[in-house]
GULOGU-846003 format. One line per field, with one value per residue (C-alpha): x, y, z; residue in one letter. Coordinates in steps of 0.001 Angstrom, whole numbers, plus 500000, padded with zeros to 6 digits. Example, Ala and Ser with C-alpha at 12.3 -4.5 7.8 and 13.67 -1.06 7.14 Angstrom:
east	512300 / 513670
north	495500 / 498940
up	507800 / 507140
residu	A / S
REM end
This chain:
east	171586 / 171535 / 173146 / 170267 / 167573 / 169149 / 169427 / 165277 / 164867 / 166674 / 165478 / 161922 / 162419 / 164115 / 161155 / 158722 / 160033 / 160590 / 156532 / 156461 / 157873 / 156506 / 152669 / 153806 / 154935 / 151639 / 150053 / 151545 / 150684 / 146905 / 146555 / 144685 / 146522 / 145123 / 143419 / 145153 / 143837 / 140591 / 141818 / 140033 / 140419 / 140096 / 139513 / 141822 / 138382 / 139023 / 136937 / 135796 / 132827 / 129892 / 126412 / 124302 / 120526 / 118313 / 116640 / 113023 / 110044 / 106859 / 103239 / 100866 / 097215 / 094689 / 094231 / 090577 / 089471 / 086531 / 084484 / 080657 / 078855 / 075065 / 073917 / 070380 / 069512 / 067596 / 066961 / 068744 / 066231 / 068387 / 072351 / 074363 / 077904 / 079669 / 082665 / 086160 / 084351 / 083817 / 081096 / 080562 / 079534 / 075928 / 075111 / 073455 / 074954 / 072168 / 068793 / 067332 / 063976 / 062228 / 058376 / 057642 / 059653 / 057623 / 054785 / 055332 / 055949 / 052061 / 051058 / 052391 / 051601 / 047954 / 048298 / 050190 / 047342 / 044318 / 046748 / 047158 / 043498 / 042922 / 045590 / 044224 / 040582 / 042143 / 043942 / 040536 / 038866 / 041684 / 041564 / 037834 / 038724 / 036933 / 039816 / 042447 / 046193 / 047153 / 044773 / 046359 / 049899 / 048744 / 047299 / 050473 / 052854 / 050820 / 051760 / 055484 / 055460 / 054008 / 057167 / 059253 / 058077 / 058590 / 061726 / 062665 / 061611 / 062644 / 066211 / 065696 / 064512 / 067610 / 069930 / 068630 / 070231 / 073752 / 075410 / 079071 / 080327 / 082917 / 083615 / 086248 / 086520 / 084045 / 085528 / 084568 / 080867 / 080873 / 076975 / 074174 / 070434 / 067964 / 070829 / 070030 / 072789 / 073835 / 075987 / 079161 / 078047 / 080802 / 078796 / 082579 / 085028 / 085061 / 088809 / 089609 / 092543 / 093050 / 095507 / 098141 / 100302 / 102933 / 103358 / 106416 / 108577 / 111522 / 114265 / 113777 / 117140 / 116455 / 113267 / 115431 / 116409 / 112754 / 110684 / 106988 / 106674 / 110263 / 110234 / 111256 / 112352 / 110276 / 110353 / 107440 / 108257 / 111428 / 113436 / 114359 / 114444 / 111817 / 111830 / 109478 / 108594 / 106434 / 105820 / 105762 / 102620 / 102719 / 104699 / 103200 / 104311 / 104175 / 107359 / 105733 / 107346 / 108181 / 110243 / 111195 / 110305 / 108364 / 105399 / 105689 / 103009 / 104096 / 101220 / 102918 / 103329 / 101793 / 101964 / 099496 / 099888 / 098013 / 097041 / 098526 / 101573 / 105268 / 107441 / 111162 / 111376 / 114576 / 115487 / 118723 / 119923 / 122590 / 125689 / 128212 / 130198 / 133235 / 132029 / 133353 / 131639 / 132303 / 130379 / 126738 / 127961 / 130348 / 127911 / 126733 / 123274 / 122148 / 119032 / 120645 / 123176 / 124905 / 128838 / 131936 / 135073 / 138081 / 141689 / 143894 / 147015 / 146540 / 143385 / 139421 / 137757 / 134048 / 132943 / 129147 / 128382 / 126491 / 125041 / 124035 / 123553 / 123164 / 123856 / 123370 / 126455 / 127947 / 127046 / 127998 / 129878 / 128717 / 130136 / 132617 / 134824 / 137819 / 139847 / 142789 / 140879 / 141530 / 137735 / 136989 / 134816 / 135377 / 135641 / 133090 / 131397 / 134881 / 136261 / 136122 / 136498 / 139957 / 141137 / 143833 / 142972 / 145450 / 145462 / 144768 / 144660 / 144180 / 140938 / 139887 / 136189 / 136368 / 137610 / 134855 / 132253 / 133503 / 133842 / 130456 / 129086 / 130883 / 129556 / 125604 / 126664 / 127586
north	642615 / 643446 / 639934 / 638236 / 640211 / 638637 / 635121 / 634730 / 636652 / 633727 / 631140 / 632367 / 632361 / 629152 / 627036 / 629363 / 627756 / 624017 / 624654 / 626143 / 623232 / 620498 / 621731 / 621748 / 618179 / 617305 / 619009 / 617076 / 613983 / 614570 / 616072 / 614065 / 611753 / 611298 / 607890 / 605691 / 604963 / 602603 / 599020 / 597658 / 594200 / 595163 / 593293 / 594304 / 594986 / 592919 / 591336 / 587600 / 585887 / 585392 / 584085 / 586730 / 585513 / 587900 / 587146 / 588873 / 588132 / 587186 / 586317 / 583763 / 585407 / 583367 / 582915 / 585088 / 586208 / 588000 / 588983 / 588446 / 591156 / 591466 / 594293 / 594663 / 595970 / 593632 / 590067 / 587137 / 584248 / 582143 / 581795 / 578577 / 578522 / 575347 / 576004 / 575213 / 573342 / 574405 / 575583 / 576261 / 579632 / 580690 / 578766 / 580813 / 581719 / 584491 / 585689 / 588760 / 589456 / 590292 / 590518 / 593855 / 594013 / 591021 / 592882 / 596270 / 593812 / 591997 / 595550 / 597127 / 594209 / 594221 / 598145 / 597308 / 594893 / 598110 / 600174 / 598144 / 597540 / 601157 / 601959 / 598867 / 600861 / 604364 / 603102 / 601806 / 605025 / 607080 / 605316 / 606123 / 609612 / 608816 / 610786 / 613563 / 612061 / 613852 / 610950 / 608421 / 609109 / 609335 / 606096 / 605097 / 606656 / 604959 / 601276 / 602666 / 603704 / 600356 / 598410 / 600391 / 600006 / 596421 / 596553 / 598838 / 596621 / 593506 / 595119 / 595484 / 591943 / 590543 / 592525 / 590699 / 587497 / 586785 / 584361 / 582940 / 584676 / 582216 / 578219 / 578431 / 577456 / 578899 / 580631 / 580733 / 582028 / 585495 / 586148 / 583744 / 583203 / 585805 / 588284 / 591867 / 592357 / 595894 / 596131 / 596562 / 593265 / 590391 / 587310 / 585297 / 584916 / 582716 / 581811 / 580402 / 578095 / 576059 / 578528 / 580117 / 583405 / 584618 / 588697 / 589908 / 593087 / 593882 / 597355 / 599427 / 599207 / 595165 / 596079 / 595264 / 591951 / 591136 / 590074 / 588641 / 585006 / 584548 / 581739 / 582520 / 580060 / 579871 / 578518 / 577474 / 575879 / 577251 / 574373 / 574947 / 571504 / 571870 / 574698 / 575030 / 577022 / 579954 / 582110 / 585427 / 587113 / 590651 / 593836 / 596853 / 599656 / 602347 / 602199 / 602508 / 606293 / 605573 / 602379 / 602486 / 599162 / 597501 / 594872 / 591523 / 588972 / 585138 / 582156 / 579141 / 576182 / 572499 / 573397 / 573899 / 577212 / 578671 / 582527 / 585400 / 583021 / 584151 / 582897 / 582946 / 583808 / 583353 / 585247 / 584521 / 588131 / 586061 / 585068 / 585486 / 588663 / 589893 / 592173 / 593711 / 591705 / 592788 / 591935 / 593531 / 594521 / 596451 / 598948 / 602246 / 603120 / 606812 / 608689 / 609471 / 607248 / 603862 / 604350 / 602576 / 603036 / 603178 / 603209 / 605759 / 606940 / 605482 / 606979 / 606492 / 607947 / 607564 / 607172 / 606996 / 603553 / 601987 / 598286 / 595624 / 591643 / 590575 / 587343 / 585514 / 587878 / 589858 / 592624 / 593691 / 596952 / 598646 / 602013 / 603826 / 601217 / 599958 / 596939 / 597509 / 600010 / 598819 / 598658 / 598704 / 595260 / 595585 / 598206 / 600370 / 602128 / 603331 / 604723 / 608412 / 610560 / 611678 / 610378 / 607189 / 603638 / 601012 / 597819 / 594710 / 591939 / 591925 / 588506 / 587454 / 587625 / 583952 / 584405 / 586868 / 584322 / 581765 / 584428 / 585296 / 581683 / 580725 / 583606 / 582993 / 579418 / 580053
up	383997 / 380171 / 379042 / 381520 / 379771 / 376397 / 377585 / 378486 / 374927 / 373178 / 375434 / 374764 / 370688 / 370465 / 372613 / 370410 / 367323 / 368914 / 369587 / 365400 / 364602 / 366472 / 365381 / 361755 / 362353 / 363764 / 360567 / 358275 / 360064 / 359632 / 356780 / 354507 / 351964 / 348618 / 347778 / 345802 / 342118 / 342149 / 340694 / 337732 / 335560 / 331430 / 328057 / 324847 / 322278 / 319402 / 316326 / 316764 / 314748 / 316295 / 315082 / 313858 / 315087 / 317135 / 320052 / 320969 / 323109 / 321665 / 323115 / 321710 / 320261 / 318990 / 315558 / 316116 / 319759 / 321091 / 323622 / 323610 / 324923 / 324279 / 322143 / 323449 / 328008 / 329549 / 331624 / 330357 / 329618 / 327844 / 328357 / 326475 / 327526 / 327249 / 328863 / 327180 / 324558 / 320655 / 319538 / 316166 / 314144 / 314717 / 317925 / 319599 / 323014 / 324892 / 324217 / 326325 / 327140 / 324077 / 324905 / 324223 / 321193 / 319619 / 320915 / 318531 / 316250 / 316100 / 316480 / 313479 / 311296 / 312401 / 311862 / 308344 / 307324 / 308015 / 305869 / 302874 / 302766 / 302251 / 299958 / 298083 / 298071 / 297643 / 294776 / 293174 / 293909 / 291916 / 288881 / 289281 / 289995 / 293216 / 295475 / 294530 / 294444 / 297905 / 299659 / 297944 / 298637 / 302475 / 302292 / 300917 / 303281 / 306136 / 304530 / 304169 / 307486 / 309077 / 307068 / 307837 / 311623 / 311766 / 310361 / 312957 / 315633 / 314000 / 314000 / 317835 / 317741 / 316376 / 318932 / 321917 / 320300 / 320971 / 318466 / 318134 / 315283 / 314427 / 315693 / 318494 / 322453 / 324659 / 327741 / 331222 / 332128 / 333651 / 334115 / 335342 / 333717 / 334833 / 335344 / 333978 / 330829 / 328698 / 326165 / 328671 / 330434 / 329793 / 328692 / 327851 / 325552 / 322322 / 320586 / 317436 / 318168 / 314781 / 313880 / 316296 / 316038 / 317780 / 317986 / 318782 / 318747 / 317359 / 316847 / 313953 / 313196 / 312329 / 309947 / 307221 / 307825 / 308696 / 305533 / 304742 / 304552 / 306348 / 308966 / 312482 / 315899 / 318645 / 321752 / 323788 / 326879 / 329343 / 329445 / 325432 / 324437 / 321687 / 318888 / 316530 / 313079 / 312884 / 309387 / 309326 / 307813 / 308777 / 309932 / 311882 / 309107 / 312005 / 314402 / 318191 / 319184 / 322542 / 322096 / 319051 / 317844 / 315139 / 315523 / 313591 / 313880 / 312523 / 312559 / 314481 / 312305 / 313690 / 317420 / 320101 / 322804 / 324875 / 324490 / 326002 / 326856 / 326487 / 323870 / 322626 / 319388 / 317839 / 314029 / 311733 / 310872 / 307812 / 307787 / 310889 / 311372 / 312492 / 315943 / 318983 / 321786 / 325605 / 329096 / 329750 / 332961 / 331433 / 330099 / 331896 / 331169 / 330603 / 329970 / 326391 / 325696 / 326720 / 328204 / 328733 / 330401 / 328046 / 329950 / 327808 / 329204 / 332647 / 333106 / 332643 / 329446 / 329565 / 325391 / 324123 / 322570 / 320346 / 320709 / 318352 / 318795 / 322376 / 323927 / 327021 / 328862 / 326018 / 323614 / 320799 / 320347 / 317081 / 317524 / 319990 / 320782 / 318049 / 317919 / 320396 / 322859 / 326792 / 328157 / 331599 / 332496 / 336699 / 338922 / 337045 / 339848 / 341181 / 338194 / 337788 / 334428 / 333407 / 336631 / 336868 / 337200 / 338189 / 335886 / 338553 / 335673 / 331430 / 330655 / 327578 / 327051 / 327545 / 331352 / 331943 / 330993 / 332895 / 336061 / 335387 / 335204 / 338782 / 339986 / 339553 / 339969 / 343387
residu	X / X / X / X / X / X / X / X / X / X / X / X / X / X / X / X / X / X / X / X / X / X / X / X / X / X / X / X / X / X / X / X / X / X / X / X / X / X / X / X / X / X / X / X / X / X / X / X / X / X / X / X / X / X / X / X / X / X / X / X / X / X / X / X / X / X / X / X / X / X / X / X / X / X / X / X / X / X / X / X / X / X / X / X / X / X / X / X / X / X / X / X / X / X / X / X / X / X / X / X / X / X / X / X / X / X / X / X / X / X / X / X / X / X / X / X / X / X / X / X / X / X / X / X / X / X / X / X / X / X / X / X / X / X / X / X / X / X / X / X / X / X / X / X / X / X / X / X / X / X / X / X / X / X / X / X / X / X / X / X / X / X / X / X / X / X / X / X / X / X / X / X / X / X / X / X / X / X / X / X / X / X / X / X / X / X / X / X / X / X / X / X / X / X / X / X / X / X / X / X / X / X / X / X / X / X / X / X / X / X / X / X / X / X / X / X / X / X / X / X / X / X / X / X / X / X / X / X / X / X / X / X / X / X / X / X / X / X / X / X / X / X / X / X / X / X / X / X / X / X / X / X / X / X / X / X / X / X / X / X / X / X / X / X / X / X / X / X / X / X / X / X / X / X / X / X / X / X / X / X / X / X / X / X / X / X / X / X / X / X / X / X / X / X / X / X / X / X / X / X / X / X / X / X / X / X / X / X / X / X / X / X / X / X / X / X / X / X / X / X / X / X / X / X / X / X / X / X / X / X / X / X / X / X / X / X / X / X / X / X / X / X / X / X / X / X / X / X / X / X / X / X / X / X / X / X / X / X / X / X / X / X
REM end
């Protein structure tokens, strides 16, 4: 009875463990494996030459641009806009109603006229001792005040003509004859065009290469075929706070453009350098700073950057990065900090070009 009470007892533990041990199996099975290191193609950073010339956008400005607004409230009665034709300085472009003006005007002269007459008899009478001096001087003041009345309203007068202030091309009509017109009214727009500049911005950090009377490259048209030469003439002293860049302005040399277009303008920095150049698409933006991916000791180290001279799909590595450093160019987005990368394939910066090329190609 005992030894049958000892057999179920062992029969019981050993199908207790078989159970153990089967679920532990199980266990292991599901348990999660780790993921296997992200693969990534790099570039060995070294020095090459490259051609040191800077690359900014510009926009064409007339040489002298305005916009005519009338000085005077009122009706138009007379409105001369030849549109897209050149008009030269002092044509006169809009007159407003000016009746009443011209009115005052008769009327203070006539007024004028009865005051001069008897200043001219008050005068008479004080050299006679005929009136005391405090007459006199009110007869004067009344001729002073007349003049200066007319001038008043002739200064009106002159407001409710619009003239060109300088020759240019007359832009399109906004406002039709007999319209009513204030100062905030739009009449059009006159341009200067003999003369053409090109504004364009640039980093601080290339203020010193840029220099007064210096020529520049520009581009006009976006098929590149044609450059053409544009002077330099000024530099915005204040650096804009938000960007960080400078304002040049250059005056485009024998070429035609029209305003408010967008230009390539093209600057020689000197001589080539030695640089570090890797892809764009290599860089990680931040809010602060630019990043890259360096692989050290099998794994990714993220490093703050500096960039310089940028091309058409490379950039130039000015701090951060040293000759011999392994840099990250694919598999960016996978790699994670201190964490190990597997090496798929080592390009030159050559192969990543051409990669790049087939790719936008295709």
């Amino acid at each position: 009875m005992l030894f049958g009470r000892l057999q179920s007892k062992w029969a019981f533990l050993i199908i207790a463990l078989s159970l153990f041990a089967c679920k532990s199996k199980i266990d292991s099975n599901l348990a999660p494996k780790s993921a296997p290191p992200p693969e990534v193609d790099v570039l060995i950073a070294s020095a090459q030459s490259i051609n040191n010339e800077i690359e900014a956008n510009g926009t064409v400005v007339a040489n002298e641009y305005v916009e005519l607004h009338p000085e005077a409230s009122g009706r138009l009665i007379y409105l001369n806009v030849p549109e897209g034709q050149y008009i030269t300085a002092g044509t006169i472009i809009a007159r407003v109603n000016d009746a009443d003006l011209k009115a005052q005007v008769e009327k203070s002269k006539v007024l004028l006229d009865l005051a001069q007459k008897t200043e001219d008899r008050y005068k008479q009478l004080l050299a006679a001792n005929g009136v005391n001096q405090s007459d006199y001087d009110a007869a004067l003041n009344n001729v002073n005040g007349y003049k200066a009345d007319i001038e008043y309203n002739q200064a009106l007068l002159d407001k409710t003509v619009l003239k060109a202030p300088f020759g240019g091309v007359m832009g399109l009509r906004q406002v039709s004859l007999g319209a009513y017109v204030s100062p905030t009214t739009l009449i059009a727009t006159l341009q200067q065009l003999e003369k053409i500049k090109i504004d364009f911005t640039l980093p601080d950090q290339y203020n010193s290469i840029i220099k007064k009377g210096a020529y520049v490259d520009v581009e006009l048209d976006a098929s590149k075929s044609t450059k053409n030469k544009a002077q330099i003439i000024a530099i915005e002293p204040q650096v804009n706070q938000s960007s960080r860049n400078i304002m040049v302005r250059a005056v485009l040399q024998n070429a035609k453009a029209n305003p408010g277009g967008f230009v390539k303008v093209r600057i020689n920095a000197g001589v080539d350098k030695k640089a570090i150049m890797i892809p764009t698409n290599s860089i990680i933006p931040d809010d602060k700073n630019n990043q890259v991916i360096l692989v050290k000791n099998g794994k990714a180290a993220f490093v703050n950057v500096k960039t310089g001279v940028r091309k058409a799909n490379n950039v130039e590595i000015t701090s951060g990065v040293n000759v011999g450093d392994t840099v990250v160019v694919t598999g960016v987005l996978f790699a994670r900090s201190k964490l190990g990368v597997l090496v798929r394939n080592v390009k030159t910066l050559d192969q990543f070009a051409a990669l790049n090329n087939n790719t936008n190609n295709d």
